[in-house]
N, C-alpha and C positions, 0 to 999 in steps of 0.2 A: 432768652437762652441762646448763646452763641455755638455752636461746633466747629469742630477743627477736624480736617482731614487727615490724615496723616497718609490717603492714597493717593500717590500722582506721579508722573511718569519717573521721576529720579526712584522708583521705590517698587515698580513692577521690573522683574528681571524677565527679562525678553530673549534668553538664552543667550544663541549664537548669531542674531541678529542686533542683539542691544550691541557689539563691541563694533559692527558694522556702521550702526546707526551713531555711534557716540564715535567714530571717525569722520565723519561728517559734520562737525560741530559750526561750524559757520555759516549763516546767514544766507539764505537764496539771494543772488543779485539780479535783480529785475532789469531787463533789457528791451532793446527797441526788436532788434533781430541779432542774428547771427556776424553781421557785419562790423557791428560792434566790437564784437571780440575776436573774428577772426582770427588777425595779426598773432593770438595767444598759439595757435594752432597750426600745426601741418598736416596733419591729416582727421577730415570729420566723415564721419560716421552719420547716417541719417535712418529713420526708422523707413520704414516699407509706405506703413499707412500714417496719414494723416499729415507728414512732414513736407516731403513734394508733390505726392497725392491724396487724394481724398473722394472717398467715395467714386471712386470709379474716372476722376477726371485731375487733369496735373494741375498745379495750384500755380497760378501767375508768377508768386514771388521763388516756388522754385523754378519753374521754367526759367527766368532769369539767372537767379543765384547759380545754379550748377556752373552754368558755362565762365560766368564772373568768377567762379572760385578757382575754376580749371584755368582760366587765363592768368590769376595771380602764383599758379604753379604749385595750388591745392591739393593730396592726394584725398581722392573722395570715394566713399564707398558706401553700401545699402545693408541694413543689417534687418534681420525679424526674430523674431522669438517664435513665430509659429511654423512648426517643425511639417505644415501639410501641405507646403509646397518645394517642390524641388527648385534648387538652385540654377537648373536649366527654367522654367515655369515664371520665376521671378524676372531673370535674365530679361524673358518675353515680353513680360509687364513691365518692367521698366523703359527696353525699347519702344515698344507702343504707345508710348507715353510722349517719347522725342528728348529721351530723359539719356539715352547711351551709356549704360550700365555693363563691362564685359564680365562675362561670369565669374572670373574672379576676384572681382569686385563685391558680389552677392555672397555676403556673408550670414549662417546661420549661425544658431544660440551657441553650439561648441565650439564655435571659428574666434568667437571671442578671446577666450582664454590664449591664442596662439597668434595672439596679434602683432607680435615678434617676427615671425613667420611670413608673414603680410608685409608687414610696412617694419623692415630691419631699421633703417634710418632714421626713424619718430622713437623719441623717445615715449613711455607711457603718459606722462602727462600734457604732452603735448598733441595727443587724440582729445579728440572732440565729442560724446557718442549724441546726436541730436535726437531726442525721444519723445514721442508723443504719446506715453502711457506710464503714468505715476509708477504703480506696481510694478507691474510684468516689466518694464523696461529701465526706468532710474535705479530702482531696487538692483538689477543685474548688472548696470555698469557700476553703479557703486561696488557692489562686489569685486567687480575685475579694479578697481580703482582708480575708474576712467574719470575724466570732468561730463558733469552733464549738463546738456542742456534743455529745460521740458517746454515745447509748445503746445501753450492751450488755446484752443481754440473757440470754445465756448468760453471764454474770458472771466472763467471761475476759477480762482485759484483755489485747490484743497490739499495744500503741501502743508498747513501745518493740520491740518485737522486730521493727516492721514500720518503726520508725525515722521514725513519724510521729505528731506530736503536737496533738492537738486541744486547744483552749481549756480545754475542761471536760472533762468521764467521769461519767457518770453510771448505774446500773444502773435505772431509769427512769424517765421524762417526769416 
């Protein structure tokens, strides 16, 4: 006896997130790092955690990248979705780090949308937002309809299994 599904994902309406998701119809392109595709971009976006730092300590290939990206005439800036630190607070952590972030640079979850505001000269797709969390961070650039880029770390990709596809994939910065 054979069965036939007739459930599968062209067939579940996912509200106001399926017309989200079904703009993003192309392919993750798997990368080496960010250098790769630079050149696409004038100004990137990096997350807080896990993209130049981690756990508590800066990650070698940022420590390098930043200043590299700054010397090709990069506008680079730090972004979080977690609304428990102030933009002074981040500022701290990022210098601490050897990372030279000025607060205006530390950008939070609403700063997004006003990214005009920031960087008048980049056009929108030519932001970069570098993410290190499927959900809470690809999900929100896709909304602003930023390109993304997700580093994972633990070298488990779960972009389709989670049914959500970032620009890029890369295993690091």
């Amino acid at each position: 006896m054979a069965f036939e599904s007739e459930f599968g994902p062209q067939y579940v309406d996912m509200g106001p997130t399926n017309s989200l998701f079904n703009w993003y119809q192309e392919d993750t392109l798997k990368i080496n790092g960010l250098m790769d595709i630079v050149d696409k971009f004038d100004v990137v976006l990096f997350s807080v955690e896990n993209t130049l730092i981690k756990e508590g300590l800066t990650l070698p290939a940022g420590a390098v990248l930043v200043p590299q990206l700054r010397q090709m005439g990069k506008k680079l800036a730090v972004f979080t979705v977690d609304d428990r630190y102030s933009r002074q607070e981040l500022t701290d952590k990022m210098n601490s780090h050897g990372l030279s972030f000025a607060q205006e640079r530390i950008l939070q979850r609403g700063d997004l949308a006003k990214l005009a505001e920031r960087f008048p000269l980049a056009s929108q797709r030519r932001i970069l937002m570098v993410c290190s969390d499927l959900v809470s961070e690809v999900t929100l650039g896709q909304s602003h309809q930023l390109t993304t880029l997700l580093v994972i770390s633990d070298r488990q990709d779960k972009t389709q299994a989670m049914g959500i596809e970032p620009d890029f994939i890369s295993f690091s910065v």
